[in-house]
C-alpha positions in Angstrom: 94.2 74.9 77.3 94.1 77.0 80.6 98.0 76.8 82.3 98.8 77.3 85.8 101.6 77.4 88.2 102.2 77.3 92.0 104.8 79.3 93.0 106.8 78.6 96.8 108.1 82.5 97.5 109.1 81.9 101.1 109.9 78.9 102.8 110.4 77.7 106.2 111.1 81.5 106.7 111.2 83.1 109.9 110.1 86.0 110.1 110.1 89.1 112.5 109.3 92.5 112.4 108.2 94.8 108.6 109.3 92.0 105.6 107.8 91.6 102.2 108.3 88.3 99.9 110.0 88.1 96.7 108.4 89.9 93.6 106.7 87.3 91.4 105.7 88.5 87.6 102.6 87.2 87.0 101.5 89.0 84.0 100.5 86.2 82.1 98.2 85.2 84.5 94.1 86.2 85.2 94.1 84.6 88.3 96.3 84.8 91.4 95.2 82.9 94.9 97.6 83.2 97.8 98.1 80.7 100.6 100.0 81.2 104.1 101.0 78.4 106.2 102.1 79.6 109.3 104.4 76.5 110.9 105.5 77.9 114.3 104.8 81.2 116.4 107.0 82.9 118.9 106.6 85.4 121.5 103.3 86.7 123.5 100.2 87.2 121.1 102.4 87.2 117.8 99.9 88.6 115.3 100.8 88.1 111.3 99.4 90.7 109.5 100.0 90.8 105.0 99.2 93.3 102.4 98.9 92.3 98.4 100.9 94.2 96.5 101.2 94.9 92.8 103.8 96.9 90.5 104.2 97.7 86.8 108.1 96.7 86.9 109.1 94.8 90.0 110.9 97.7 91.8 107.8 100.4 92.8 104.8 99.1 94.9 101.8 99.8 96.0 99.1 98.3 98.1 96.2 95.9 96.2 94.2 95.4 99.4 93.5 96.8 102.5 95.5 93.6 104.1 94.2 91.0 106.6 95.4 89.2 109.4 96.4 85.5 109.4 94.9 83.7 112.4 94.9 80.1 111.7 97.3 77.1 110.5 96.6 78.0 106.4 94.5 80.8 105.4 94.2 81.5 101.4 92.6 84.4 99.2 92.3 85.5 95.9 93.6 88.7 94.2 92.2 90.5 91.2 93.5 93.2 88.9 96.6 92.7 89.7 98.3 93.5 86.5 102.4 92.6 86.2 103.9 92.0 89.7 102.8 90.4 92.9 103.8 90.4 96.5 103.2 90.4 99.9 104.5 92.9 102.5 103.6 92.5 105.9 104.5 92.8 109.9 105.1 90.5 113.0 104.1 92.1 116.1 103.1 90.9 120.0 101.8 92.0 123.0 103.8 92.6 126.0 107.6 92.6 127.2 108.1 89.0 126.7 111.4 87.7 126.4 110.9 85.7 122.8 110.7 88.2 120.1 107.7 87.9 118.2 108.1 86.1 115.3 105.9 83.6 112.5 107.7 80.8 110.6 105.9 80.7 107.2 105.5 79.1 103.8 104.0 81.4 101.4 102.6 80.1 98.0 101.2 82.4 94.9 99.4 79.7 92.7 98.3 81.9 89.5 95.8 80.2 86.0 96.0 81.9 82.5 
């Protein structure tokens, strides 16, 4: 029997600037689909852009994909070959000397099947 598990690595989270979610080990898994809900932007032309990221052990990374921009409401993909740890790093960034800071308010789900 095939087992699977969503997991919520951020929530409600505001963020602003370079982050990157918490590591998730997903070893046991042969499939890994993430999904971003963006809740609220701030600031002029706030753009969200995330990177996949993989590690043998948690603590190193490197990049899985060439990264994408989130545009709309929920947008979700898939990630292959992944091996033991996932994560996302990404930016927040916007146009202009508005005075709100650019930033997204997220929920960001890893749902992973054996």
């Amino acid at each position: 029997m095939r087992e699977s598990f969503t997991a919520v690595l951020e929530r409600n989270r505001t963020l602003a600037g370079e982050f990157a979610t918490e590591p998730y080990e997903a070893a046991w898994a042969a499939e890994a689909r993430w999904f971003v809900r963006t809740l609220k932007r701030t600031g002029a032309g706030t753009r969200l852009r995330v990177t996949t990221q993989i590690s043998p052990d948690g603590l190193h990374w490197c990049d899985l994909d060439a990264g994408r921009e989130i545009t709309g409401d929920l947008e979700s993909w898939e990630s292959a070959g992944f091996g033991g740890w996932l994560r996302l790093k990404g930016t927040v960034e916007g146009d202009g000397a508005d005075a709100a800071a650019p930033a997204a308010t997220v929920m960001i789900y890893l749902a992973l099947k054996s």
